[in-house]
C-alpha positions as CSV (number, residue, x, y, z in Angstrom):
1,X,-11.5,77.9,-116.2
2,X,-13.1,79.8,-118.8
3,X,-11.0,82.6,-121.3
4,X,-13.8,85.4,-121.7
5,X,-16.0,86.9,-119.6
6,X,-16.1,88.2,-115.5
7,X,-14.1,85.6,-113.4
8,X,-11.8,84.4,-116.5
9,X,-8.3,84.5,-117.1
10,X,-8.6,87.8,-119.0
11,X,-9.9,89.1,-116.3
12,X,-7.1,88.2,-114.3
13,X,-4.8,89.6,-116.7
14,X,-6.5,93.1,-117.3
15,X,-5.7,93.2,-113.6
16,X,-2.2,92.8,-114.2
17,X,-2.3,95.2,-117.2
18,X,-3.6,97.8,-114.9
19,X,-1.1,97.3,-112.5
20,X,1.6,97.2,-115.2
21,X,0.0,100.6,-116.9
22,X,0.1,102.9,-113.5
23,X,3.8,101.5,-113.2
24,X,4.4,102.8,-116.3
25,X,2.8,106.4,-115.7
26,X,5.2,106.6,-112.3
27,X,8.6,105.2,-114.1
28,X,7.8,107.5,-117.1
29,X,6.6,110.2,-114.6
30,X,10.2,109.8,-112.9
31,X,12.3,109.9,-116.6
32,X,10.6,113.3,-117.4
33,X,11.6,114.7,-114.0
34,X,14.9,113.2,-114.4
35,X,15.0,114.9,-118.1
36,X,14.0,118.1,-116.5
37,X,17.1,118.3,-114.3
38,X,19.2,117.1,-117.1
39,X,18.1,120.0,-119.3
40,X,18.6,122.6,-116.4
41,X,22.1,121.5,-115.3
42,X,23.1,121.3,-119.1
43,X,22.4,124.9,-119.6
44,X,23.9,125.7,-116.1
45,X,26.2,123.0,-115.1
46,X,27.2,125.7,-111.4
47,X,23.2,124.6,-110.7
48,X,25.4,121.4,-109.2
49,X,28.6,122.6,-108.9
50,X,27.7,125.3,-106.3
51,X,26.7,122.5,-103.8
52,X,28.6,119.4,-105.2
53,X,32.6,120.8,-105.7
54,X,33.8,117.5,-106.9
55,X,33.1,117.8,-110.8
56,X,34.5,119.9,-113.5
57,X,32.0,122.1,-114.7
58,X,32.7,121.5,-118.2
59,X,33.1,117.5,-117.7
60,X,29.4,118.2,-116.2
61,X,28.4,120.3,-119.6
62,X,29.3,117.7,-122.1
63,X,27.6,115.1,-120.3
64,X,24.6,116.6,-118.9
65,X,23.3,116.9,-123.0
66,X,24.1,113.3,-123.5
67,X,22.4,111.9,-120.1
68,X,19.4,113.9,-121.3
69,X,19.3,112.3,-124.7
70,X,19.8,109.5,-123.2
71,X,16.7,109.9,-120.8
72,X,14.8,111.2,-124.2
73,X,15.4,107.4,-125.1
74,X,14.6,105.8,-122.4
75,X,11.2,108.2,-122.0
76,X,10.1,107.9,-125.7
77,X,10.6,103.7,-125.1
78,X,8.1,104.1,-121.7
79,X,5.6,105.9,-123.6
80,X,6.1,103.1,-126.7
81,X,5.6,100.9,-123.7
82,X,2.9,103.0,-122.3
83,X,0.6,103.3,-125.5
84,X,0.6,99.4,-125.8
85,X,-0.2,98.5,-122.4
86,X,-3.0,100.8,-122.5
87,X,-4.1,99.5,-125.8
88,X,-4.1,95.7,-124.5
89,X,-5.7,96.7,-121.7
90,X,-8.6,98.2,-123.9
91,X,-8.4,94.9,-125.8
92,X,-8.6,92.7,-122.5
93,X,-12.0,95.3,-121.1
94,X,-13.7,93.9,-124.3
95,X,-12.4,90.2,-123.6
96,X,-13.7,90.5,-120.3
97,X,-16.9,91.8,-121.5
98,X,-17.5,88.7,-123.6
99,X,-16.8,90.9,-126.8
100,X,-13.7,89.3,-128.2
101,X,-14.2,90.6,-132.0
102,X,-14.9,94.2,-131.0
103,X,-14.7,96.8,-133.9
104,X,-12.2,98.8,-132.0
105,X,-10.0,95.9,-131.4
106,X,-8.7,96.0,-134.7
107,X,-7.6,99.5,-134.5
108,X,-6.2,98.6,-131.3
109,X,-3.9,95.7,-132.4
110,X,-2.7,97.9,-135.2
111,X,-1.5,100.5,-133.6
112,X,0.2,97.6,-131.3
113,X,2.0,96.5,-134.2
114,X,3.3,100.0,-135.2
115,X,4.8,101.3,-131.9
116,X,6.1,97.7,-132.0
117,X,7.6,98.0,-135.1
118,X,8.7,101.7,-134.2
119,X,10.5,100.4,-130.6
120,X,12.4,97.9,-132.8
121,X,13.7,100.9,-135.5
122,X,14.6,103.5,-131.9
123,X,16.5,100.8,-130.7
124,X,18.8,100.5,-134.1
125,X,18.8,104.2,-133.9
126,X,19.8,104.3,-130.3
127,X,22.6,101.8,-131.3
128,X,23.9,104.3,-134.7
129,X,24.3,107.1,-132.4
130,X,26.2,105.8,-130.1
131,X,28.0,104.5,-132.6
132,X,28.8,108.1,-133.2
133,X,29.6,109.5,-129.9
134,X,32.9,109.4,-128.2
135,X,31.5,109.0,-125.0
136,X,29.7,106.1,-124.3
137,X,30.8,102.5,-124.7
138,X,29.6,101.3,-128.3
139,X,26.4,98.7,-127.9
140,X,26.9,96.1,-130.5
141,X,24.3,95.9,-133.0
142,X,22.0,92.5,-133.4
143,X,18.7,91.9,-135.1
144,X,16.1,90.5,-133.4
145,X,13.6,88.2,-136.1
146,X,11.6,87.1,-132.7
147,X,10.8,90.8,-132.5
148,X,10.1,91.4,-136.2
149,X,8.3,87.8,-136.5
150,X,5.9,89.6,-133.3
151,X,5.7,92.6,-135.4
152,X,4.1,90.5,-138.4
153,X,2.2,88.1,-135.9
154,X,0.2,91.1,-134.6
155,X,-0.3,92.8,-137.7
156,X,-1.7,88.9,-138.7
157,X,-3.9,89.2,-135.7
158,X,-5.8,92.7,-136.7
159,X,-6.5,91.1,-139.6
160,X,-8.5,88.2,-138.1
161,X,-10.0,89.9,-135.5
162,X,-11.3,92.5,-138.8
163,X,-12.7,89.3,-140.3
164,X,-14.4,88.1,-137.0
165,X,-15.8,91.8,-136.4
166,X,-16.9,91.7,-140.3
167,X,-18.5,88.5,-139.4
168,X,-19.9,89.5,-136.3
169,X,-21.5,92.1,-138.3
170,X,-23.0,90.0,-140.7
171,X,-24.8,87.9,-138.0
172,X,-26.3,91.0,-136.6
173,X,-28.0,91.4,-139.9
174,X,-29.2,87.8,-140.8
175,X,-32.6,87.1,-139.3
């Protein structure tokens, strides 16, 4: 089975992307409605209460702010999640196309690496403020080197595809 070009297996798997990136666009669709509500019924928790009698309205106001940050969180990592799906599935279109050492593939795997990198640094952050707030249970911190090693193994990555598109390049202009 071949590995570039119509019919490969990055073919198959750009189909998968695309399935995995309008997944994405509903779940992160859903958080920002979720997020919406959240933000309404912290500013008026009786939105609920006028419906719902079983809550205290101010046990409803000091929670409401935290559920929505939390949501914030979990939105922020879907569109981290988001941007790099869509960026792989960019990469795979120019696999698929027989272009494996496209110019914009570089680029591409960069930005890969950052929102990586940045995922990694909002999840210590997600883990000091809890730290910091009474109501939640505390997440224990631990560092991840198979996410960091990932981090420098993509970064490793735009670097040889720049040196096969810089090659690429050259070939165009030999005769």
């Amino acid at each position: 089975m071949r590995a570039l070009g119509p019919g490969s297996v990055s073919s198959f798997l750009k189909i998968i992307l695309d399935v995995v990136y309008v997944a994405l666009w509903i779940t992160f669709g859903a958080v920002a409605l979720m997020l919406l509500a959240a933000l309404l019924f912290s500013f008026n928790p009786n939105l609920l209460l006028s419906s719902i009698r079983t809550a205290d309205a101010t046990e409803v106001a000091t929670r409401a702010p935290l559920f929505a940050g939390m949501l914030l969180a979990f939105g922020l990592t879907v569109g981290g999640v988001l941007i790099i799906v869509d960026a792989l599935r960019r990469i795979f279109t120019t696999l698929t196309a027989g272009d494996p050492f496209h110019p914009d593939n570089v680029g591409r795997l960069r930005l890969i690496g950052l929102l990586l990198a940045a995922l990694e640094l909002g999840r210590y952050l997600v883990w000091g403020v809890s730290a910091w707030t009474p109501l939640v249970e505390r997440v224990e911190p631990n560092f991840s080197l198979t996410a960091w090693f990932s981090v420098l193994v993509v970064f490793v990555l735009a670097e040889v595809f720049r040196e096969g598109a810089r090659l690429r390049r050259e070939a165009e202009l030999t005769i």
